[in-house]
KOLTI-612125 format. One record per residue (C-alpha): x, y, z. Coordinates in steps of 0.001 Angstrom, whole numbers, m for minus. Example, Ala and Ser with C-alpha at 12.3 -4.5 7.8 and 13.67 -1.06 7.14 Angstrom:
<rs>
{{12300, m4500, 7800}}
{{13670, m1060, 7140}}
</rs>
This chain:
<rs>
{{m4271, 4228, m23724}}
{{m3128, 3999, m27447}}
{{m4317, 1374, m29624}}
{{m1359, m584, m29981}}
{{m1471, m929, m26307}}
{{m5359, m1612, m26422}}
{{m4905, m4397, m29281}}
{{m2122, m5858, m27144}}
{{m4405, m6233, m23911}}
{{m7373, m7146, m25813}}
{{m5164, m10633, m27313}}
{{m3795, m11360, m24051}}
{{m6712, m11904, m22994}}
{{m8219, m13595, m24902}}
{{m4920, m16279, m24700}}
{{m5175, m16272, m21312}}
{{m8432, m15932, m19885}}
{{m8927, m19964, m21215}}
{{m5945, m20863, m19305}}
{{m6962, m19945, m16266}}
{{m10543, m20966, m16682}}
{{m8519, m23993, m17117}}
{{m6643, m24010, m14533}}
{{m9655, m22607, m12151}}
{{m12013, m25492, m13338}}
{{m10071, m28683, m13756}}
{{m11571, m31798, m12016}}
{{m14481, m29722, m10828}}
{{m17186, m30503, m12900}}
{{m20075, m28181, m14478}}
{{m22109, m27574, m11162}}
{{m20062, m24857, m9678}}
{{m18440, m23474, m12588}}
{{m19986, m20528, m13325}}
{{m19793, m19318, m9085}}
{{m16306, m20442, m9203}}
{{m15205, m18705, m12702}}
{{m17312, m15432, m11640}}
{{m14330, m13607, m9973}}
{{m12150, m13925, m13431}}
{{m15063, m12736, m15754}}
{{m15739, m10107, m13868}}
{{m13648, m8163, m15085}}
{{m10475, m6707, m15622}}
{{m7692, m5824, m17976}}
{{m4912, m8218, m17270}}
{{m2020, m5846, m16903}}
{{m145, m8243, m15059}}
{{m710, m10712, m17242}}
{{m161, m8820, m20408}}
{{3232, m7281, m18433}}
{{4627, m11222, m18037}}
{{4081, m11712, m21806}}
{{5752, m8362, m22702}}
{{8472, m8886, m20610}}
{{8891, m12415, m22003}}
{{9023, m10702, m25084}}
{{11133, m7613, m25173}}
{{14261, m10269, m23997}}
{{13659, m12377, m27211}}
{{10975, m14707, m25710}}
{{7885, m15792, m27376}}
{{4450, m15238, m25802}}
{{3611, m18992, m25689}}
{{6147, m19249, m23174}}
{{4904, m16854, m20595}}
{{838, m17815, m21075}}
{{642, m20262, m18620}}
{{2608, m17944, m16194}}
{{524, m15170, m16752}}
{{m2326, m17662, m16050}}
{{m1268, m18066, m12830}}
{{m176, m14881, m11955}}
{{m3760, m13492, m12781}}
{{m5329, m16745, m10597}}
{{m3255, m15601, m7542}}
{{m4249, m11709, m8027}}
{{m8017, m12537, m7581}}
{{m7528, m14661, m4930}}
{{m6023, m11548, m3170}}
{{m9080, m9499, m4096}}
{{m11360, m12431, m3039}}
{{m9542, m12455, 506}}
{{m9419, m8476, 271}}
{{m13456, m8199, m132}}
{{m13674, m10795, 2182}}
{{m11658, m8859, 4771}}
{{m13249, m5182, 4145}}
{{m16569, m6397, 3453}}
{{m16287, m5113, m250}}
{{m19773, m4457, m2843}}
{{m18567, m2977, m5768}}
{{m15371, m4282, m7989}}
{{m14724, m3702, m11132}}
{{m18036, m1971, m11480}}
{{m19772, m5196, m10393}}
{{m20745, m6787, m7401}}
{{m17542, m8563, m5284}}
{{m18233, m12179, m4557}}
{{m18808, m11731, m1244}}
{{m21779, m9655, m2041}}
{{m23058, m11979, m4481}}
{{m22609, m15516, m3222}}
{{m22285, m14330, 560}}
{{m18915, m15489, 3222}}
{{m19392, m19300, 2897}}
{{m19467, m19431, m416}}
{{m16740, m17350, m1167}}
{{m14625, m18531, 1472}}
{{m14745, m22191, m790}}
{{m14064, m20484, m4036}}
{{m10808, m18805, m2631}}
{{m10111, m22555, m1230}}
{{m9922, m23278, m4463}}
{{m8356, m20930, m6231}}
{{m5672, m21640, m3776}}
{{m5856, m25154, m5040}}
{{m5497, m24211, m8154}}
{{m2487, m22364, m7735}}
{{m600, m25077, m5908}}
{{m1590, m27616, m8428}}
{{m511, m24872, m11423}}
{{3258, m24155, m9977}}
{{4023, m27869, m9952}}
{{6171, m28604, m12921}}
{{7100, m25007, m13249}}
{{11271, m24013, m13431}}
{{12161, m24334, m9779}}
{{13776, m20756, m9830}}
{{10315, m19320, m11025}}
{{8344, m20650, m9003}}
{{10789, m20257, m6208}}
{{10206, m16412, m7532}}
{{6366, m16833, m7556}}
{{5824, m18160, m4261}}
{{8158, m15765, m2662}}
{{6122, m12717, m4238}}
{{2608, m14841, m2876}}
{{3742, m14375, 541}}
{{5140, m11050, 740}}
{{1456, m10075, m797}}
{{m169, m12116, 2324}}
{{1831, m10319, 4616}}
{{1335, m7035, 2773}}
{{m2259, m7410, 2976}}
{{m1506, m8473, 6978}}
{{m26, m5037, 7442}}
{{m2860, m3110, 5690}}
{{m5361, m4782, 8252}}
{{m3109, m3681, 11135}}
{{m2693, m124, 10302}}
{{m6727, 254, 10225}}
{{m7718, 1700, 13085}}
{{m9256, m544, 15663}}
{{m12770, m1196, 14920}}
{{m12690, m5039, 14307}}
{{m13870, m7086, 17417}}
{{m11395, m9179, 17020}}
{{m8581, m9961, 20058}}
{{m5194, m10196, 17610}}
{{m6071, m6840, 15875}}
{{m6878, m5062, 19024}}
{{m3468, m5974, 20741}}
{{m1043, m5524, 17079}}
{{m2625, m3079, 15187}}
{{m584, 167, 14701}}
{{m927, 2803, 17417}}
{{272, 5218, 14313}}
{{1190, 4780, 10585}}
{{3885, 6679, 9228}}
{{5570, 6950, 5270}}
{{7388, 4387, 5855}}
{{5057, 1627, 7148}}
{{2713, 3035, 4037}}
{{5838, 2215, 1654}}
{{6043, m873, 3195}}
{{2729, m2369, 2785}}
{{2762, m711, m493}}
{{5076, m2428, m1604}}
{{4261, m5983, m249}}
{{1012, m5890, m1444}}
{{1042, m4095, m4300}}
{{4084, m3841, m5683}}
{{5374, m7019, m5098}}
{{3254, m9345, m7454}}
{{3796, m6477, m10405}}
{{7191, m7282, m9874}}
{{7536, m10878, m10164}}
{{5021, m10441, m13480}}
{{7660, m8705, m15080}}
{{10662, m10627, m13779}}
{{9195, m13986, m13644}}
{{8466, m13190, m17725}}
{{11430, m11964, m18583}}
{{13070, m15634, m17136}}
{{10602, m17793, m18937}}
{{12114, m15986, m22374}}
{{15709, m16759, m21109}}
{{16554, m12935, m20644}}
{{20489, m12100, m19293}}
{{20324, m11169, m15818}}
{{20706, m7505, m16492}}
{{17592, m7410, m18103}}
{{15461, m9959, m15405}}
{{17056, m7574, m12914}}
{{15844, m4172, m15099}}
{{12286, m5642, m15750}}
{{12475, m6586, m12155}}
{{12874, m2801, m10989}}
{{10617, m1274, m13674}}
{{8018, m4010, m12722}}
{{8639, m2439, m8652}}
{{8479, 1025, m9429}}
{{5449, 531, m11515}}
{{3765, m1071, m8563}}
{{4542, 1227, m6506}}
{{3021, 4057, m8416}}
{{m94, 1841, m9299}}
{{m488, 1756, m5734}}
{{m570, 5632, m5034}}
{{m2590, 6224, m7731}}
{{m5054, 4093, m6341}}
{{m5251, 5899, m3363}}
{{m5569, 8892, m5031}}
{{m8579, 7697, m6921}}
{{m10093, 5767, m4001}}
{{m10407, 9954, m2998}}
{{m10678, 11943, m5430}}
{{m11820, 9523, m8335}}
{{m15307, 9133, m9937}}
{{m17019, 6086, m8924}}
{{m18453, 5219, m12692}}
{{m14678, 5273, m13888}}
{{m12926, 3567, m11040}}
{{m15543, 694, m10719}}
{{m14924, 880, m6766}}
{{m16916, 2991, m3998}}
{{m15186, 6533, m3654}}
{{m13806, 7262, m327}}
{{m14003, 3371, 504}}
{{m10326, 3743, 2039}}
{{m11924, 5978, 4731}}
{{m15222, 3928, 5676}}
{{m12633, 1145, 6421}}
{{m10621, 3440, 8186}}
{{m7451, 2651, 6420}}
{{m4897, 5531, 7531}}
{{m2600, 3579, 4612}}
{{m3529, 5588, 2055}}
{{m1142, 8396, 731}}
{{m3577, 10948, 299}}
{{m4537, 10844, 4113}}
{{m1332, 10261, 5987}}
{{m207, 13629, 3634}}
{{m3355, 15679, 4678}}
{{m2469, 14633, 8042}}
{{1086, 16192, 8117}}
{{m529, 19360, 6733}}
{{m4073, 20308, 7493}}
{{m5681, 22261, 10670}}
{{m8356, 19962, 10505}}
{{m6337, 17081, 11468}}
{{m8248, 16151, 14678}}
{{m11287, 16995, 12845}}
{{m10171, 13724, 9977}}
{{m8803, 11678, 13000}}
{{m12392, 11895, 14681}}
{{m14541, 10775, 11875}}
{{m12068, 7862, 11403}}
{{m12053, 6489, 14686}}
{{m16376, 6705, 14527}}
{{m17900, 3169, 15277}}
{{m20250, 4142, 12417}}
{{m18953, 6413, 9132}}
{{m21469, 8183, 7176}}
{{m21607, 9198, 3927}}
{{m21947, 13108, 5374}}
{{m18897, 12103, 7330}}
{{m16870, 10433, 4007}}
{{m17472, 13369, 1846}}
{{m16146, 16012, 4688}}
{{m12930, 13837, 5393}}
{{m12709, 14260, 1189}}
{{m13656, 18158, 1534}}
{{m10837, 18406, 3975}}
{{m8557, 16787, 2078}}
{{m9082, 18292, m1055}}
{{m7968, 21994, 1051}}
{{m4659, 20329, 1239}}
{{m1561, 19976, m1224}}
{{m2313, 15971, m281}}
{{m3402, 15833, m3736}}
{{m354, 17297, m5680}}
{{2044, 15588, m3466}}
{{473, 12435, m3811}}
{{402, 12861, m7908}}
{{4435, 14366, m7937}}
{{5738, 10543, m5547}}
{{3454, 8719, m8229}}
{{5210, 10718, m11240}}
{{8482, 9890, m9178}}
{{7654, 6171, m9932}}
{{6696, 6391, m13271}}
{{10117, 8362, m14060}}
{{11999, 5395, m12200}}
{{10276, 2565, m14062}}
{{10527, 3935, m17293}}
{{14403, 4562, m16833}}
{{15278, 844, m15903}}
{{13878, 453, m18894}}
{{16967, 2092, m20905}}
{{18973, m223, m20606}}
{{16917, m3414, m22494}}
{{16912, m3690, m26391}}
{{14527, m946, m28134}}
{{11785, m3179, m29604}}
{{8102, m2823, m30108}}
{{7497, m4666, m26752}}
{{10078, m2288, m24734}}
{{7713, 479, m26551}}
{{4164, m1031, m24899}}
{{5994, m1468, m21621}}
{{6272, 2184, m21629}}
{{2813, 2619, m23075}}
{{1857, 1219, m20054}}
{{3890, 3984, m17895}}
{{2218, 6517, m19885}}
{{m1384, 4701, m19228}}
{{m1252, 4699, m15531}}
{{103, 8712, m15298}}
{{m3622, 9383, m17003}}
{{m5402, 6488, m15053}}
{{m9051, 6886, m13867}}
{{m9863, 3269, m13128}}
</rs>
């Protein structure tokens, strides 16, 4: 990541990270503050913020406009990783433990109450048409998330799973949840910024697009490092995708289509009770497959596609960063 980029993060920030505390702790008090703001300061490098105030800013905007967006926007994308560690029973996030594993289920279960709260109270008062945008993008990541349960294979004891999950999980139901979930609320940081600085369509609609294809190769790349990344760099357990048995991960459903082991992967998956002897040989397995390269070449694909709808805004140093941020994720390791 280059410096300018770095610099750029680092003040976002530090502009925003007050605004949600804000926003988080308003009418609460000091006795639950520091369980309630422990998701936020956690960690983090507010991309998604920092994309809404870019965006906001390569049409003309000024950053002031956008903070309060990017506020929320942040808010709303650790309540999904509340719900998400909630769901998967997560430890480790952002190199630290998840809330779940530090305050246990009932606890967190009333901080994502509120963060929910929060979020409702924050889009009040916003431009109808952004938060009409916002609140569309909040769903489709709920039912993204809803899909990524359902293509786990069935190991949850629990009636609704067992009768809808999904018998199998092809490319395209990957792409789809992908894209819900992930790309999705990338997206509507980008567009949502570019409308609070009063861009022409053309550009809400490019920033739109390079916000989606940026999301969508944020989300293979995580898979790629939930496999084959190191677990001091990506803050997350290594091969976490495959003691949840999530067959929606690129890297798997591609070793699939390929490997003579495939019965082999399918077995340890479907075990009641996944070792770390059996995580590592689902890994060894995939790493004697292409899964890897393929997997890097559709998230290169992505990168390409963002960084083209990006011709067509004004070249400014804020286009520049967006790009800088292209560049970032094709050498990410966390």
């Amino acid at each position: 990541m280059n410096i300018e980029l770095k610099e750029f993060l680092k003040e976002t920030k530090s502009e925003v990270d007050p605004v949600i505390e804000e926003l988080l702790s308003k009418k609460m008090g000091e006795r639950f503050k520091e369980e309630i703001l422990y998701p936020v300061r956690a960690g983090g490098k507010r991309i998604r913020p920092t994309l809404t105030t870019l965006s906001c800013m390569a049409v003309g905007g000024r950053k002031k406009e956008a903070i309060k967006l990017a506020a929320i926007i942040e808010i709303f994308h650790n309540y999904s990783l509340i719900i998400d560690d909630v769901i998967d029973c997560g430890e480790l996030r952002r190199g630290k433990k998840t809330t779940i594993e530090k305050y246990g289920q009932s606890m967190t279960e009333c901080i994502g109450m509120l963060y929910g709260i929060s979020l409702s109270n924050a889009i009040i008062g916003l431009d109808k048409n952004i938060a009409r945008e916002l609140t569309k993008a909040m769903k489709l990541v709920v039912e993204g998330e809803i899909i990524d349960v359902l293509q786990e294979l069935k190991v949850k004891d629990e009636p609704y799973l067992e009768e809808n999950y999904y018998k199998k999980v092809g490319k395209k139901d990957y792409f789809e949840m992908a894209e819900k979930k992930t790309a999705s609320l990338i997206q509507v940081s980008c567009k949502v910024g570019a409308m609070a600085g009063k861009g022409e369509s053309k550009e809400i609609e490019a920033l739109s697009s390079y916000g989606r294809f940026l999301g969508l190769a944020y989300q293979v790349q995580d898979d790629i490092l939930d496999i084959f990344g190191d677990e001091k760099k990506f803050g997350k357990e290594i091969g976490k995708d495959i003691k949840e048995r999530k067959r929606g991960n690129i890297v798997f459903l591609l070793a699939l289509d390929e490997s003579d082991k495939k019965d082999e992967l399918l077995k340890i998956m479907e075990k009641e009770n996944i070792t770390d002897k059996d995580i590592n040989r689902a890994i060894e397995i995939m790493k004697n497959t292409d899964s890897r390269k393929q997997a890097v070449e559709i998230k290169d694909k992505y990168i390409k596609k963002a960084d083209n709808s990006l011709e067509s805004l004004p070249s400014n140093k804020y286009t520049k960063l967006l790009k800088e941020i292209t560049s970032y994720l094709k050498k990410r390791k966390k």
